[in-house]
N, C-alpha and C positions, 0 to 999 in steps of 0.2 A: 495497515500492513507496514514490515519496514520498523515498529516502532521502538526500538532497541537502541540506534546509534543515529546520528545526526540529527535533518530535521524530523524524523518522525521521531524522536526522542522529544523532543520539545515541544513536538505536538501533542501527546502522550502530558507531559509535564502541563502543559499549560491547560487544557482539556478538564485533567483533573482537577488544577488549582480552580479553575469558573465552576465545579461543582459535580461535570457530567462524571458520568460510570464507563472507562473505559475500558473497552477490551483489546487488547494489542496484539501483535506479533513479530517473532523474529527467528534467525535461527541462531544466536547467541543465548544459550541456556542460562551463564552467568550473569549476562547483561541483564538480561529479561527481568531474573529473578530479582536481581538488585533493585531494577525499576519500579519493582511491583513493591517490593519493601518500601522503597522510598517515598512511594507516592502513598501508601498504606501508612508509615508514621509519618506524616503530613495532614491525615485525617480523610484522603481521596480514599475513590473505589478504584481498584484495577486491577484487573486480572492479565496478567502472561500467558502467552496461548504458544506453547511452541510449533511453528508452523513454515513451512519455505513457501512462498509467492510460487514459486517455480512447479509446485507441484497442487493440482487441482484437487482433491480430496482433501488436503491438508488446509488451503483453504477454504473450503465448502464447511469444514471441521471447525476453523474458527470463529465464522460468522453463526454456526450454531451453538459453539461453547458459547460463545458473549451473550447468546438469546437465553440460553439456559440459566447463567448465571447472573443477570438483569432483566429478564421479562421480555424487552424487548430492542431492536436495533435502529436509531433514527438518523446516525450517521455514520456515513465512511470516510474515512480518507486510509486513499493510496498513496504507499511513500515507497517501498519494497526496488530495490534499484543491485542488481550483481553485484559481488564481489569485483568480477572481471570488469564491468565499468569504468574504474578508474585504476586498474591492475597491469596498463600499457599494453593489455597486449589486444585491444581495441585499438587499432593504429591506425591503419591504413585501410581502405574497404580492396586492397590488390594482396594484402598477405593477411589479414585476418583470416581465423579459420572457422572453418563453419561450426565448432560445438563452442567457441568463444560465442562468436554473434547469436546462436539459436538459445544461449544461456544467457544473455542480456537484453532479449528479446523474450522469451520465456518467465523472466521474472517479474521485467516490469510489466510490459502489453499483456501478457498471457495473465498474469498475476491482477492484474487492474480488471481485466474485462473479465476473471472468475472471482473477485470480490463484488464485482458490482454483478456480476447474473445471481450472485446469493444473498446479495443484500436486498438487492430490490424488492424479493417478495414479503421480507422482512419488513421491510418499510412499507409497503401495503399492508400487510398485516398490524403494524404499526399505526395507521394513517396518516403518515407522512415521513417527509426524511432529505436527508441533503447527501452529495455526493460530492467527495473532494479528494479530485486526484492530480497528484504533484508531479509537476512538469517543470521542464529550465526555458527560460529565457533563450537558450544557445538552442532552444529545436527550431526556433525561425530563423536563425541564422546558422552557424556555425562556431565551433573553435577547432582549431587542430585535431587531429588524431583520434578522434570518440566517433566513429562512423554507424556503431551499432545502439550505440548510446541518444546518439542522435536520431535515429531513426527509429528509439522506441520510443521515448518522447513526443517527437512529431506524431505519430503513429495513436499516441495517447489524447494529444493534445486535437483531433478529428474525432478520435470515441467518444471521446468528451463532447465537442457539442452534438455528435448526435443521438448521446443519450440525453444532453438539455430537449432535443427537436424533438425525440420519443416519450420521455416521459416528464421533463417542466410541466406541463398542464397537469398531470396529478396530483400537484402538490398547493 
């Protein structure tokens, strides 16, 4: 998810260049498209999935585009992080408003744990699979003014090991 602009851009890029078939997403239509071109005259597989983290059908929609158009799905990474993020108006947890926070909390945490409830059966279906979902350094700690940012993070960064403590042994 996410794989349009920053590091899921480079995740995406690098992914392809080791060989894999990636299937991506973002909600940058032009981005996407470029990426896909790019990494298509380069000699990768990749397919653009237009899709928002934020909305659960869309991605339930992408983890099946990518099975469709590769057989099958062995790995995720979660990268998908709001606009509002790093848009300032994540400031303060005393005047943030609640459709800021519930929109950067909805993309990442919401977004991460509806790519990984769709992946997973994929990856069983698969016989196995890895899960990698991108978190900062700053959700153990802090920096200024990202209150909701930080707390999706965090937030990620606990689903994460206990989907290691749930399903590690499967693999």
């Amino acid at each position: 998810t996410g794989g349009t602009r920053g590091i899921g851009r480079g995740i995406v890029e690098r992914l392809a260049n080791e060989g894999a078939c990636v299937g991506f997403t973002g909600r940058s239509r032009d981005l996407g498209q470029e990426l896909e071109e790019a990494v298509r005259s380069a000699g990768g597989r990749a397919v653009y999935i237009a899709a928002d983290s934020g909305v659960e059908e869309e991605v339930a929609g992408a983890v099946r585009t990518t099975v469709e158009r590769f057989g099958h799905l062995t790995t995720l990474v979660s990268s998908a992080i709001s606009d509002d993020a790093g848009s300032g108006n994540d400031s303060h947890i005393d005047v943030i408003d609640n459709t800021t926070f519930d929109n950067i909390m909805r993309i990442a945490l919401y977004g991460t744990y509806w790519a990984c409830k769709y992946a997973i059966a994929e990856m069983r279906s698969a016989g196995s699979g890895s899960i990698i979902n991108i978190s900062a350094t700053s959700s153990k700690s802090a920096l200024p003014e990202r209150p909701a940012y930080h707390a999706s993070k965090g937030a990620i960064n606990a689903m994460t090991r206990q989907l290691a403590v749930d399903f590690g042994k499967e693999d």
